[in-house]
C-alpha positions as CSV (number, residue, x, y, z in Angstrom):
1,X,44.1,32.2,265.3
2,X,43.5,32.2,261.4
3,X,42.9,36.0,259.8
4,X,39.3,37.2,259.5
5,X,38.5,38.1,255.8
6,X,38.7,41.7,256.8
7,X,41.5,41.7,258.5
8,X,43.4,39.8,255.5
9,X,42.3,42.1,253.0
10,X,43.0,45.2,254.7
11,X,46.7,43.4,255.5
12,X,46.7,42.6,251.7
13,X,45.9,46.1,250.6
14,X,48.7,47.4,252.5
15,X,51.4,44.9,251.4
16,X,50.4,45.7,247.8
17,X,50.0,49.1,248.0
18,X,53.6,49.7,249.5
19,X,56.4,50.7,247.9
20,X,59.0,47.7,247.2
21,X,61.8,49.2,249.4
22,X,59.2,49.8,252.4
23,X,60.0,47.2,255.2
24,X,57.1,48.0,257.7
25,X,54.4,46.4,256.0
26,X,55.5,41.9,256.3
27,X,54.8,40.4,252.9
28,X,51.7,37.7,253.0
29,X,52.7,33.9,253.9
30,X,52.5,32.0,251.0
31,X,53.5,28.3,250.9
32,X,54.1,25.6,248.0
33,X,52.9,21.8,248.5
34,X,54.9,19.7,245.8
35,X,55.5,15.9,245.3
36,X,58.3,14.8,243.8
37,X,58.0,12.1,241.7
38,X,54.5,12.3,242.0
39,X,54.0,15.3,239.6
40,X,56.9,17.6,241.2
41,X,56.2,21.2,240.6
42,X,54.5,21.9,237.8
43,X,56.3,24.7,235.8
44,X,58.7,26.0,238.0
45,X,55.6,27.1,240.2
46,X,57.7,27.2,243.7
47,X,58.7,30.2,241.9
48,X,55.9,32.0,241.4
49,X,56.2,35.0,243.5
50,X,59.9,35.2,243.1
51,X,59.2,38.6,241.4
52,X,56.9,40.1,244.3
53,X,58.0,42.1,247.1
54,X,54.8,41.6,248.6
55,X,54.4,38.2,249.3
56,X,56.7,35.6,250.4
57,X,57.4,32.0,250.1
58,X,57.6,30.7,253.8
59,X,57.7,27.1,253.4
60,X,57.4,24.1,251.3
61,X,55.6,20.8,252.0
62,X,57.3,17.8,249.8
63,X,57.7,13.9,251.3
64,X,60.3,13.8,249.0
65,X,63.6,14.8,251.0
66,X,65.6,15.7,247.7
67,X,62.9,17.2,246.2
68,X,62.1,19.3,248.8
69,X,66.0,20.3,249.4
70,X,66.2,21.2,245.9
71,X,62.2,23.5,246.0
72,X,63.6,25.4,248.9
73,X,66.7,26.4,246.9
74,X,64.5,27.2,244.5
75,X,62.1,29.4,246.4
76,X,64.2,31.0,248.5
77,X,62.2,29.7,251.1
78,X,63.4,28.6,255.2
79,X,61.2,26.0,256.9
80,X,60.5,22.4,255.0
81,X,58.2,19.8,256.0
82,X,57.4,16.3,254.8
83,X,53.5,16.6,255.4
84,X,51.9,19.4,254.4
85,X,48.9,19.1,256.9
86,X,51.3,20.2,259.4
87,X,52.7,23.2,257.4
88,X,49.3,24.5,257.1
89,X,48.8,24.1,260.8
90,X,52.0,25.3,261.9
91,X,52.5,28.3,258.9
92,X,48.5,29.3,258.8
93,X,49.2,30.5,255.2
94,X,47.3,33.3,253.4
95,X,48.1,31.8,250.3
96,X,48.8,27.8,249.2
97,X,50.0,27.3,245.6
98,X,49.5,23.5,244.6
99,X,52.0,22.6,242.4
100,X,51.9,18.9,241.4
101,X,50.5,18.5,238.3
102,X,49.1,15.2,239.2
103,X,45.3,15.8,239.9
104,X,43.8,13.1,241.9
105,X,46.0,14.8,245.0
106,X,44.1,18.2,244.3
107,X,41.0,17.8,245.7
108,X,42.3,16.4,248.7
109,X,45.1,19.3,249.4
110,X,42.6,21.9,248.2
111,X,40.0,21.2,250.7
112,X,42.4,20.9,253.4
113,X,44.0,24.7,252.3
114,X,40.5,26.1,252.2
115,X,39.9,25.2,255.8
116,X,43.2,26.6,257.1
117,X,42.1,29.6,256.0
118,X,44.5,30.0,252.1
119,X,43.0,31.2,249.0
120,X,44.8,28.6,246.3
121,X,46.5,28.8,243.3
122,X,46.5,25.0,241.9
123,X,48.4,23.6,238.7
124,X,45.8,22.5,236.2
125,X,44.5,20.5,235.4
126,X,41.9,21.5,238.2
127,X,40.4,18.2,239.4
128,X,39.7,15.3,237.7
129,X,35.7,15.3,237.7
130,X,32.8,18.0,238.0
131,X,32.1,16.3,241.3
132,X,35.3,17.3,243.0
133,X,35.2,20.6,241.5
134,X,32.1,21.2,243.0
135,X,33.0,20.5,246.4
136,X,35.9,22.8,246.4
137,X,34.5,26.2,244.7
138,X,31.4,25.4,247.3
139,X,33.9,25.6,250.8
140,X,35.7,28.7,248.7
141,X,32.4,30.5,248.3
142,X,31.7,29.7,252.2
143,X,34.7,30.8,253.2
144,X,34.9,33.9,251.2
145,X,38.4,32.6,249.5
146,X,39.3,32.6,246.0
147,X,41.1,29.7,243.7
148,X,42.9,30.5,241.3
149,X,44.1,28.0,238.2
150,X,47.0,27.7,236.2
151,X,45.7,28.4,233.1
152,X,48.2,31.4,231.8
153,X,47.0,31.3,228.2
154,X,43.6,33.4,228.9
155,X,45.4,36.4,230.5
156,X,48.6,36.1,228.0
157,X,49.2,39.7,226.8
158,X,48.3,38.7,222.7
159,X,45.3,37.0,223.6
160,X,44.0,39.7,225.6
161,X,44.8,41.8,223.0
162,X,42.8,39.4,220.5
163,X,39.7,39.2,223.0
164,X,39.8,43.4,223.2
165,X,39.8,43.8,219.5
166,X,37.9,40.8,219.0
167,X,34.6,42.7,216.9
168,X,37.8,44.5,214.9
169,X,39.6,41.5,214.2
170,X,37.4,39.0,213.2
171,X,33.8,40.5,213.1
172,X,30.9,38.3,215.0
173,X,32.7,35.0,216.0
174,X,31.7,31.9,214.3
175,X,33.2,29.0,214.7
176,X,36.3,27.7,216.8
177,X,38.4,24.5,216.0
178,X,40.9,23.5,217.9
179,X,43.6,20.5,217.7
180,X,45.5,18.8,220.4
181,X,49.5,18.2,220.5
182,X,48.6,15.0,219.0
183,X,52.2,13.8,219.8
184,X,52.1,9.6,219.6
185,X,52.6,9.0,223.4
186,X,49.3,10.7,224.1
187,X,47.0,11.5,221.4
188,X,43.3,11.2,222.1
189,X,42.4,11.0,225.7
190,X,45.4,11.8,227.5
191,X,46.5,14.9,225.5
192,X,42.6,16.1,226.2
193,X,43.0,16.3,229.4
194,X,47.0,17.1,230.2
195,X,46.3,19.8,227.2
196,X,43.4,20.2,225.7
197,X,41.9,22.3,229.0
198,X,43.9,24.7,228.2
199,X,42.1,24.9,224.7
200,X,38.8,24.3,226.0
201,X,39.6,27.5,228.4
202,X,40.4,29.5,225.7
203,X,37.2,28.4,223.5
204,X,34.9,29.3,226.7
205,X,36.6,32.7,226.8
206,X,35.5,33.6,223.0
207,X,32.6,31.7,222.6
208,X,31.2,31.3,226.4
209,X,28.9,29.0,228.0
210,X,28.9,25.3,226.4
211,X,25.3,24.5,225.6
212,X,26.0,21.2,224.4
213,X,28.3,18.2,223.4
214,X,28.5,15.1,220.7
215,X,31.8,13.4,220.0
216,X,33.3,10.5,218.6
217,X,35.9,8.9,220.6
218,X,38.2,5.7,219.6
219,X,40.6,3.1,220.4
220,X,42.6,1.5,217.8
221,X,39.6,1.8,215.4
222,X,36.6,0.9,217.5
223,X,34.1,2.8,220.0
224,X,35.4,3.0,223.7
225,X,33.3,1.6,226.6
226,X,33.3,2.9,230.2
227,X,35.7,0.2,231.0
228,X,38.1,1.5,228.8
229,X,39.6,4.3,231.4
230,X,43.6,4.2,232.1
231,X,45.6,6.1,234.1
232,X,48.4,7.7,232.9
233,X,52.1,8.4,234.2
234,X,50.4,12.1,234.8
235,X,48.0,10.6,237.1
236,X,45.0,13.2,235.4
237,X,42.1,10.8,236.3
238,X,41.0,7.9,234.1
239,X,41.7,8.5,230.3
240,X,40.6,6.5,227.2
241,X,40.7,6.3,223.6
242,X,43.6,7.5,220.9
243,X,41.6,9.3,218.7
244,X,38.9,11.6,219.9
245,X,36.6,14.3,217.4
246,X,34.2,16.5,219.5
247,X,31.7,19.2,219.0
248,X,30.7,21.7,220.8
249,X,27.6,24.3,220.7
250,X,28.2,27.1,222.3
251,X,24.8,29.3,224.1
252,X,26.7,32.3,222.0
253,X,25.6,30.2,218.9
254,X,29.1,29.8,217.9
255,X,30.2,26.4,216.9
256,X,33.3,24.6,218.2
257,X,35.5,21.5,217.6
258,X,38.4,19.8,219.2
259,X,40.4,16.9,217.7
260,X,43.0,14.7,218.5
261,X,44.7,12.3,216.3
262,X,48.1,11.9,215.8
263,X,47.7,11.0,211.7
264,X,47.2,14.9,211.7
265,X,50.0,16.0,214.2
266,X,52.6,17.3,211.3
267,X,49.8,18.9,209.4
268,X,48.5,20.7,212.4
269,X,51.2,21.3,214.5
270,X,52.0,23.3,216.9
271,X,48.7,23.0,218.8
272,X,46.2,25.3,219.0
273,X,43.0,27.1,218.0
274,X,41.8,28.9,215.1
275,X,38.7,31.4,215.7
276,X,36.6,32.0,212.4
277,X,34.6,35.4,212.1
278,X,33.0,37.0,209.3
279,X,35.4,39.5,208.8
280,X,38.8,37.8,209.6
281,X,40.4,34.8,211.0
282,X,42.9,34.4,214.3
283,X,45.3,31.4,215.2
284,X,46.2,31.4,218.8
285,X,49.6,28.8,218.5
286,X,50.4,26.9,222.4
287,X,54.2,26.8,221.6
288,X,56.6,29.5,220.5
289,X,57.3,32.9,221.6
290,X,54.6,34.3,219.3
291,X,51.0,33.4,220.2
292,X,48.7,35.3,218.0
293,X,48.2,35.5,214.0
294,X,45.2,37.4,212.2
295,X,44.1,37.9,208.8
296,X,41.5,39.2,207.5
297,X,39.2,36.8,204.7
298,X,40.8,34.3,202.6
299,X,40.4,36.6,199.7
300,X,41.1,33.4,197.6
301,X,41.9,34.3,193.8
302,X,42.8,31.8,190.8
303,X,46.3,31.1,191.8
304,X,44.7,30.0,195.1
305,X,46.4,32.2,197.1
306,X,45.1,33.0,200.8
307,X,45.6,36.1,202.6
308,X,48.9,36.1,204.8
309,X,49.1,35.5,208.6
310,X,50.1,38.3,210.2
311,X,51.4,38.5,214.0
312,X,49.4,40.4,216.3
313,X,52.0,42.7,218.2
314,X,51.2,43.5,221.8
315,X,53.1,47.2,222.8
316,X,55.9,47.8,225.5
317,X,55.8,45.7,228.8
318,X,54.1,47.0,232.1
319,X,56.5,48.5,234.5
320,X,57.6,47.0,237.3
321,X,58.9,43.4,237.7
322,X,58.2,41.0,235.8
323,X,56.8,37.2,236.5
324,X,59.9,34.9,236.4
325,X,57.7,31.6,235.3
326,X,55.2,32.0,233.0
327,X,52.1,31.2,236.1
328,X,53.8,34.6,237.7
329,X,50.9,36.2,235.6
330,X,48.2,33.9,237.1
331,X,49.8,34.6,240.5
332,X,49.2,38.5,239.9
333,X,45.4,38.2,239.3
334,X,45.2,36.1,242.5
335,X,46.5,38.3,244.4
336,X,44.9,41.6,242.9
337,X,41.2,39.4,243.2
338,X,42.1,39.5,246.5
339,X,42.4,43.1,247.1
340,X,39.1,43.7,244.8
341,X,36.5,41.6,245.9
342,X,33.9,42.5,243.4
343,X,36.8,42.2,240.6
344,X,36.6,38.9,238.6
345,X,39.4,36.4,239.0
346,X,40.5,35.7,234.9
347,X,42.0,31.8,235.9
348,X,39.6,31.0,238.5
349,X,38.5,27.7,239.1
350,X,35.3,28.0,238.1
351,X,36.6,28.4,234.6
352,X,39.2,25.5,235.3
353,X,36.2,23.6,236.7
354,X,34.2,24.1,233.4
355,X,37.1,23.0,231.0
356,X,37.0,19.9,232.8
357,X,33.4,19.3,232.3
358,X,34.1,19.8,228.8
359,X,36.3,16.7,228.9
360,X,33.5,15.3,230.9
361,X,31.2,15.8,228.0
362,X,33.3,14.7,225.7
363,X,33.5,11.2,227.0
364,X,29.4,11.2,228.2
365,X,28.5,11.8,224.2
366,X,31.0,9.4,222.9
367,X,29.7,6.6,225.1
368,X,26.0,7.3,224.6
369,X,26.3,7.8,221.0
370,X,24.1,10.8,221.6
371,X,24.4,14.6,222.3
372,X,24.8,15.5,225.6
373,X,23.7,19.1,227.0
374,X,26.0,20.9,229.3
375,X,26.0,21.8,232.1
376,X,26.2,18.1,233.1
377,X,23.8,16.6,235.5
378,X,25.7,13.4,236.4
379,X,28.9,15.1,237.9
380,X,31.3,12.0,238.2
381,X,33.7,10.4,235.7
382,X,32.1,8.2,233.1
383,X,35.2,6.1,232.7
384,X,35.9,3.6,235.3
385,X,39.8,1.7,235.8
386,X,42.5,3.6,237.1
């Protein structure tokens, strides 16, 4: 019999509330679906609750013997099974963390966790059109369960800090341009979508709602065509094109640009976003232990010099344990949306789902040759192949 919504959040509250040492109060089920060799498990994310007391990892679905061998070391966890259909019927989970990072199994796996019952946690990207996005947020709403998306960067402690002191820092916001990793494997297309949604999360978390969408994207110097779409080796949907320039207007009325092209990978890297104000500038860098630079205007004088970067220091860590992957953080607003029903989830997926439509848009404009407004009407993927 699965848990009633009352009965779960009640449990929940409990569990949470307890002190670590108590042993009355069971931890909540949580299992891990991974595929080896077919996207594995994402960043470490069998280990995602490895520093919670509260919730434990029961079991791990992978078809992969090894694989799975090697995620139950990992996790700590006892039971293993080959199909994970019959770990969600056998385990009736309260939570189901989707680790693969290859995205055309997501839909699938997250409609089946939904009706056994689990609020998700899924590696991003979150789907691989609007259309399947759709479909799954619509059975969560039903169902009164929350999902939950592997984008860390919006609830990183700097760029909270940045989105707090936001008016401070940088005045009314602008204009936001942000830059792929460009790298020569995947520029364009395939570094949009693998990386970019983290990016285009970040710009919807400054800026808000996307009103609107033109873009220009290429393939070895010409337009690409619907027919153009490729899959790639991190099975993401169909991709296309090797150089892409968008623009975005945001209903804020701030401004926004993405680009990927690896002629500008060593002049731009590491990748990123800068956020423009009319008070002061912010760089939020996706590689290194730092994330978050400010200054205040250019203040350019006749030796052309700039105003410097300067880090923006976040203070002393919470208490308490601390996540062991870098998701651990996305794990902990899962599970305290859970206890809070009217609080807002930070990574849900209805912000993963409108990244993705950002991709979406970008590949609608390019092909029309024409702005497209957003939210989208046609919710499937304009590229065909794969």
């Amino acid at each position: 019999m699965t848990h009633s919504r009352r009965t779960f959040t009640a449990a929940s509250a409990a569990a949470l509330a307890a002190p670590l040492w108590a042993k009355e109060v069971p931890p909540l089920r949580a299992v891990v679906i991974g595929v080896t060799g077919r996207g594995d498990y994402g960043h470490g994310m069998e280990r995602l609750f490895a520093h919670r007391a509260d919730v434990a990892v029961t079991a791990i679905a992978d078809p992969n013997q090894n694989g799975l061998a090697k995620a139950l070391a990992s996790a700590g966890a006892q039971k293993g099974y080959s199909d994970y259909r019959e770990m969600l019927k056998e385990e009736r989970p309260q939570i189901v963390v989707i680790a693969s990072r290859h995205t055309d199994q997501h839909h699938a796996m997250a409609m089946d966790a939904l009706k056994a019952g689990a609020h998700l946690l899924l590696e991003k990207p979150f789907v691989t059109n609007p259309a399947e996005g759709d479909e799954i947020l619509a059975l969560a709403q039903g169902r009164g369960l929350r999902v939950a998306v592997a984008h860390q960067m919006r609830i990183e402690p700097s760029v909270a800090m940045l989105a707090a002191r936001r008016e401070e820092l940088l005045g009314d916001l602008v204009e936001i341009r942000a830059w792929g990793k460009q790298d020569a494997a995947r520029a364009g297309g395939e570094d949009m979508m693998v990386l970019g949604t983290h990016l285009f999360d970040l710009m919807r978390l400054f800026a808000g709602p996307v009103a609107w969408c033109q873009a220009t994207v290429t393939q070895k110097g010409r337009p690409i065509t619907a027919g153009d779409g490729r899959l790639t080796k991190d099975w993401v949907g169909p991709v296309a094109g090797d150089e892409i320039s968008a623009q975005f207007g945001f209903t804020s009325g701030v401004l926004g640009s993405f680009t990927s092209r690896n002629k500008l990978k060593d002049l731009l890297d590491p990748w990123g976003l800068e956020l423009l104000g009319t008070q002061g500038a912010a760089r939020i860098i996706m590689d290194g232990t730092q994330r978050v630079y400010t200054r205040p205007g250019a203040l350019w004088g006749k030796e052309g010099k700039g105003a410097d970067w300067k880090p923006l220091t976040v203070g002393a860590k919470k208490s308490g344990p601390q996540p062991v992957v870098p998701n651990g953080h996305v794990a902990d607003d899962l599970l305290a949306s859970i206890l809070q029903p009217k609080r807002e989830l930070a990574c849900s997926g209805a912000n993963a789902l409108a990244a993705v439509e950002m991709v979406m848009a970008v590949y609608q404009a390019a092909l029309k040759g024409a702005r497209v407004p957003v939210p989208l009407t046609d919710r499937t993927h304009p590229l065909k192949g794969g």
